[in-house]
C-alpha positions as CSV (number, residue, x, y, z in Angstrom):
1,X,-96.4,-131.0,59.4
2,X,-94.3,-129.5,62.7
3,X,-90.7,-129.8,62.8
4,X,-88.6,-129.8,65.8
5,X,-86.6,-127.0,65.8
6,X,-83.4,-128.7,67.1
7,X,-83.9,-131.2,64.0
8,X,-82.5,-130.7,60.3
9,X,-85.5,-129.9,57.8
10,X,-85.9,-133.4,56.7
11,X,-85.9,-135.3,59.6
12,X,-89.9,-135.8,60.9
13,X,-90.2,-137.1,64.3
14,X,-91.9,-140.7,65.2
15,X,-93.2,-141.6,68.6
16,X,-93.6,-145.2,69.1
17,X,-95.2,-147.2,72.0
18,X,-94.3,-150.6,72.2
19,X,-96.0,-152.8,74.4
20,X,-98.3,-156.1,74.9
21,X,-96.5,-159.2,74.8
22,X,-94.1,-158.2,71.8
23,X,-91.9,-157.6,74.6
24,X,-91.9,-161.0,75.6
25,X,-91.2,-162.1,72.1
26,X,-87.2,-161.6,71.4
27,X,-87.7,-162.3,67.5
28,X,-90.2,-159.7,67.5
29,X,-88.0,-156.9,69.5
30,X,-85.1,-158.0,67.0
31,X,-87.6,-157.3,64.0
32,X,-89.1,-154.6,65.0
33,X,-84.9,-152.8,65.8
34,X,-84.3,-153.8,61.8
35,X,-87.1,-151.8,61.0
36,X,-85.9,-148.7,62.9
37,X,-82.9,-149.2,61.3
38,X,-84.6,-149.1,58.1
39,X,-87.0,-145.7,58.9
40,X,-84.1,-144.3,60.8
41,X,-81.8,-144.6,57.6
42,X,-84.6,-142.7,55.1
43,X,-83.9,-139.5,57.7
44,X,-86.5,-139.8,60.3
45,X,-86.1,-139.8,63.9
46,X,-87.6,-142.1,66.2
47,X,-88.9,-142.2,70.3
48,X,-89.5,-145.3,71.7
49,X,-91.8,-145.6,74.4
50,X,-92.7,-149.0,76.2
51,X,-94.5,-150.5,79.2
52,X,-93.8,-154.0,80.2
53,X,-97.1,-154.8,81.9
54,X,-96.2,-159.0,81.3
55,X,-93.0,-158.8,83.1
56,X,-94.4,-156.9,85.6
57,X,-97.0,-159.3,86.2
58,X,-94.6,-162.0,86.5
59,X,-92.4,-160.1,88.8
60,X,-95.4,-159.6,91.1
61,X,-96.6,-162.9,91.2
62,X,-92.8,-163.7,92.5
63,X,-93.4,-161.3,95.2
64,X,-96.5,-162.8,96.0
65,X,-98.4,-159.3,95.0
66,X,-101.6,-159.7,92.8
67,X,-102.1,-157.7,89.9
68,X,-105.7,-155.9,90.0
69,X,-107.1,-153.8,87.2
70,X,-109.8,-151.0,87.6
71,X,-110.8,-149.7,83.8
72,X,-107.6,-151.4,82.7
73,X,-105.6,-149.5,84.8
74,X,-103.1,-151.3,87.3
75,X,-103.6,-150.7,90.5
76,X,-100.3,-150.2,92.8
77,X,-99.4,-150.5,96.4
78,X,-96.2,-148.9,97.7
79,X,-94.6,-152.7,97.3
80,X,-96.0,-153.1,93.4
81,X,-94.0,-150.1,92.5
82,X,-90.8,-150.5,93.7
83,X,-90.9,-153.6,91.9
84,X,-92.7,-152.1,89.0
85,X,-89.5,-149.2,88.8
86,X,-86.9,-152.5,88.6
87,X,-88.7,-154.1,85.7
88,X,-89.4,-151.4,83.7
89,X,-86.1,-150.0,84.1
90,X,-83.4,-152.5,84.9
91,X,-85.2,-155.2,82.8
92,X,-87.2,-154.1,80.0
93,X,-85.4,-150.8,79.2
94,X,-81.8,-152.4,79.5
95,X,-83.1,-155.5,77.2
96,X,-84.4,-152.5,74.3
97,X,-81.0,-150.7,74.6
98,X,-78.6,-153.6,74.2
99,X,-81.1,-155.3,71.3
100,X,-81.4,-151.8,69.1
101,X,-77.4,-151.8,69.9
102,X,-77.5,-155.4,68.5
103,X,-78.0,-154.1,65.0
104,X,-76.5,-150.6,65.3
105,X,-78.4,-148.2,66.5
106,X,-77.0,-145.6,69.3
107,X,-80.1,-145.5,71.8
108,X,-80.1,-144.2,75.5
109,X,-82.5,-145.0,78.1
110,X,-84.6,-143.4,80.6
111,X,-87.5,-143.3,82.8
112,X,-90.3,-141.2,82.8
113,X,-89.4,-140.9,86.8
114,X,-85.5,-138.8,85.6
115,X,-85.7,-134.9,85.7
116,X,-89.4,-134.8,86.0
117,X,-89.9,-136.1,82.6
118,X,-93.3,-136.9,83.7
119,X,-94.7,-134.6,86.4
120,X,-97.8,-136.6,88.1
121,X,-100.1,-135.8,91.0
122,X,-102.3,-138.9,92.1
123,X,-105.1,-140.6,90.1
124,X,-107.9,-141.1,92.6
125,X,-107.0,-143.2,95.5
126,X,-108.5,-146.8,94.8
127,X,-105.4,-146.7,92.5
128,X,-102.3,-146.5,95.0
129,X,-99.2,-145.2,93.1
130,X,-100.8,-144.3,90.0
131,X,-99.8,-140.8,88.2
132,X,-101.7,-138.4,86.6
133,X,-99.4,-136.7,83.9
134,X,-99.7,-132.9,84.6
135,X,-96.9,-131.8,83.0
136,X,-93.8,-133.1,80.4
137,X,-90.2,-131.8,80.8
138,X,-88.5,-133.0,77.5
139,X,-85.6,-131.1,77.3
140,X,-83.4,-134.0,78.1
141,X,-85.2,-136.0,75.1
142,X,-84.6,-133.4,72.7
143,X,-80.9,-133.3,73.8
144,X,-80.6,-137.3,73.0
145,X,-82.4,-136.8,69.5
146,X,-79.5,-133.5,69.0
147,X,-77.0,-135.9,69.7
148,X,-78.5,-139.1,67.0
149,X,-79.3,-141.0,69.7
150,X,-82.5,-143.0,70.0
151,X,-84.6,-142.4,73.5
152,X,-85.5,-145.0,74.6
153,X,-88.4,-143.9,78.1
154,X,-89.6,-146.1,80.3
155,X,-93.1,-145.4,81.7
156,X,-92.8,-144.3,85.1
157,X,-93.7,-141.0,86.7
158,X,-92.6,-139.0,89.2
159,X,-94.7,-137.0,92.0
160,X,-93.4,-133.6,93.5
161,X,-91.9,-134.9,96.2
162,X,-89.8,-137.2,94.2
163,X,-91.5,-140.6,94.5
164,X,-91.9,-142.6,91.4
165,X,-95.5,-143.7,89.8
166,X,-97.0,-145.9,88.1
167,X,-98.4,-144.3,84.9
168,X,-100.2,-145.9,81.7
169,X,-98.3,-146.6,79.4
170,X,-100.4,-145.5,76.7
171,X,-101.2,-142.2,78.4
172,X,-97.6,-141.6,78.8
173,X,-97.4,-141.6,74.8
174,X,-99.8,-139.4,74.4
175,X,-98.4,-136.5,76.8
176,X,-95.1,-137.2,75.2
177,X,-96.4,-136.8,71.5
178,X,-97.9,-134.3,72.0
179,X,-95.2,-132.1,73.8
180,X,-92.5,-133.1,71.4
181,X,-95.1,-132.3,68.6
182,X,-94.5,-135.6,66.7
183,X,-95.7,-136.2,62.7
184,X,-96.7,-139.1,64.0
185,X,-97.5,-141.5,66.6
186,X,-98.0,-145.5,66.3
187,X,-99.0,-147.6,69.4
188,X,-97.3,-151.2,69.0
189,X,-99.4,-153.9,70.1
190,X,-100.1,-157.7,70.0
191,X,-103.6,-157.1,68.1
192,X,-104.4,-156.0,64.3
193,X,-106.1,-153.1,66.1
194,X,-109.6,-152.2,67.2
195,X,-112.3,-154.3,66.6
196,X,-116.3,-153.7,66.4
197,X,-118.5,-155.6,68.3
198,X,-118.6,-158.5,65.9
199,X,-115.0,-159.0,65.7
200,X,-114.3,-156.9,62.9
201,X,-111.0,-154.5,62.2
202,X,-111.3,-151.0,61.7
203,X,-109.1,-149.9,59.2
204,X,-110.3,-145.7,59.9
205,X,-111.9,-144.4,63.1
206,X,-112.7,-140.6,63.3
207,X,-113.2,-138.7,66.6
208,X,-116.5,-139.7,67.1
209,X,-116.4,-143.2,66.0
210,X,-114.1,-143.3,68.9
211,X,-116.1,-141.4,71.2
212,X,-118.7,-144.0,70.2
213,X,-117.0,-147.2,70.6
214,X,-116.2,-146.0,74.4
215,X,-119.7,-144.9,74.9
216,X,-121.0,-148.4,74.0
217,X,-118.6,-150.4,75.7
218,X,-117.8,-151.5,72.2
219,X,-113.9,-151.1,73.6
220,X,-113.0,-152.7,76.8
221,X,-109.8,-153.2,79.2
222,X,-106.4,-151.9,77.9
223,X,-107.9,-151.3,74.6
224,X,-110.1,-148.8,76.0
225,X,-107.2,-146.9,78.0
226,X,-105.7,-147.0,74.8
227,X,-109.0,-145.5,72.7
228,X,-108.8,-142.8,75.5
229,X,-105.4,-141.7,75.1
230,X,-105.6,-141.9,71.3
231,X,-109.0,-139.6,71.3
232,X,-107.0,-137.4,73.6
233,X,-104.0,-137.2,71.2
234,X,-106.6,-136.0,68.5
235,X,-108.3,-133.4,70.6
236,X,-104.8,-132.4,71.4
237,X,-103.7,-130.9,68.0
238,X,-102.2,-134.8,66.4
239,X,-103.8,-135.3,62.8
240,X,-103.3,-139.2,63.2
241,X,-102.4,-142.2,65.0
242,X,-102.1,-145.7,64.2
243,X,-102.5,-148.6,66.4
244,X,-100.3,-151.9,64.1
245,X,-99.8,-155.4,65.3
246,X,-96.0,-155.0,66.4
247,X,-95.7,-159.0,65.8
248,X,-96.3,-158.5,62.0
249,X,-92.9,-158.4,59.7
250,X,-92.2,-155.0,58.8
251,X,-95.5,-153.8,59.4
252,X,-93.5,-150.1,60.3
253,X,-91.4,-150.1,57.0
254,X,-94.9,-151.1,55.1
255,X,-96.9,-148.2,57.3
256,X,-94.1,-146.0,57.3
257,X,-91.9,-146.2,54.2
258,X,-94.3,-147.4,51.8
259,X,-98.0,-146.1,53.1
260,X,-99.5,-149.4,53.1
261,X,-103.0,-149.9,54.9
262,X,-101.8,-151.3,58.3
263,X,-103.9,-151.7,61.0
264,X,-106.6,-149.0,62.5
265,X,-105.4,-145.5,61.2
266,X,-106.8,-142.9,63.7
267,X,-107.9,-139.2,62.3
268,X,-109.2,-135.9,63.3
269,X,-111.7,-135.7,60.2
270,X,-114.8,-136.6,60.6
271,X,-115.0,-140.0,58.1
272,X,-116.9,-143.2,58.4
273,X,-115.3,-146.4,59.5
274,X,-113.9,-149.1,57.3
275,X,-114.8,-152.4,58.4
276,X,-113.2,-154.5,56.3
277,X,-110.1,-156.4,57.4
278,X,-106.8,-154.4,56.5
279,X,-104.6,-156.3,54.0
């Protein structure tokens, strides 16, 4: 496994991407900051990344904006993302800091928007405000893990000229993962993880099972944006990633800690798929 240089020998690096309606769910949030507690104490270091695509929505139904999707992608007027920034960082990302504080962890918050953490030109233009990630600045995120403290990023991006984006969430982790060179990255979500066609879980996807589930539509929506920036991760250099149900008790202790079957477990060797429901 890679180590970060500015990281003692026996700390390994976690990136985790929390989103869905877990953050909706304040026994969840509380849960899941135990459970850092608990990986952070057995000397790993931990990332968190999060969307807040709920309270988003909510936000822009308030405003009277409707919330339109093209390949499960948000699509965002000038309006949407002023009010997407104030959600995502004066709600969601204040509401992680002072919960993880809750129990005792040291965390700091950010946006992806801050010191060009995330560099963006423009997806196509049906999409408004939406960034393409070209480049990752995260010398400010390895100063905060220097210093024990807990990033805590908030997906935004930020174009050249200094105007903040919309970016997914998911794709976000990815870029991030991979330019901190994590051991590992987990995607938080209010599913097991990714189903087949006939409603089964996946407990192991290679490359191409993933290439093939987008291929026949087998993975739809925000699952599929997800797929994407998990295949991406692989082809990347990443030797896994797992997508758990972040509403499951201590799923990341059982994952983490103890190497339990959780979830869908994604891997660069070429395997076949498990269908049988994780346990």
């Amino acid at each position: 496994m890679t180590f970060l240089k500015f990281n003692q020998a026996n700390h390994k690096l976690i990136l985790i991407k929390v989103g869905g309606s877990i953050l909706q769910d304040a026994a969840a949030i509380t849960a899941l900051c135990l459970d850092f507690k608990e990986i952070l104490a057995h000397g790993y270091q931990i990332v968190l990344v999060h969307g807040g695509s709920k309270a988003i929505n909510e936000a822009l139904k308030v405003y009277g904006i409707e919330s339109t999707f093209i390949q499960g992608l948000r699509v965002t007027s000038k309006a949407a993302i002023n009010i997407i920034e104030m959600v995502l960082c004066g709600q969601v990302n204040q509401l992680l800091i002072r919960k993880l504080n809750h129990v005792g962890i040291k965390a700091s918050g950010l946006s992806g928007a801050e010191n060009q953490l995330l560099l963006c030109d423009y997806l196509a233009s049906q999409y408004g405000f939406v960034g393409d990630i070209k480049t990752v600045n995260a010398t400010h995120i390895k100063q905060l893990l220097a210093n024990n403290l807990l990033p805590v990023i908030a997906t935004l991006g930020v174009d050249k000229e200094g105007q903040a984006v919309n970016v997914n969430g998911d794709m976000a982790a990815c870029h991030l993962a991979h330019a901190l060179a994590v051991d590992q990255l987990i995607y938080l979500t209010d599913q097991d993880g990714v189903y087949d066609s006939q409603g089964q879980l996946f407990s192991e996807l290679a490359e191409e099972d993933l290439k093939h589930l987008i291929a026949q539509s087998i993975v739809t929506d925000g699952m599929l944006v997800k797929v994407q920036a998990i295949l991406n991760s692989l082809e990347q250099g990443l030797r896994q990633i797992r997508i758990l149900n972040g509403k499951q008790q201590r799923i990341l202790t059982e994952a983490i800690l103890h190497e339990k079957k959780r979830g869908t477990l994604c891997v660069r060797t070429t395997c076949q798929p498990t269908l049988k429901k994780c346990v």
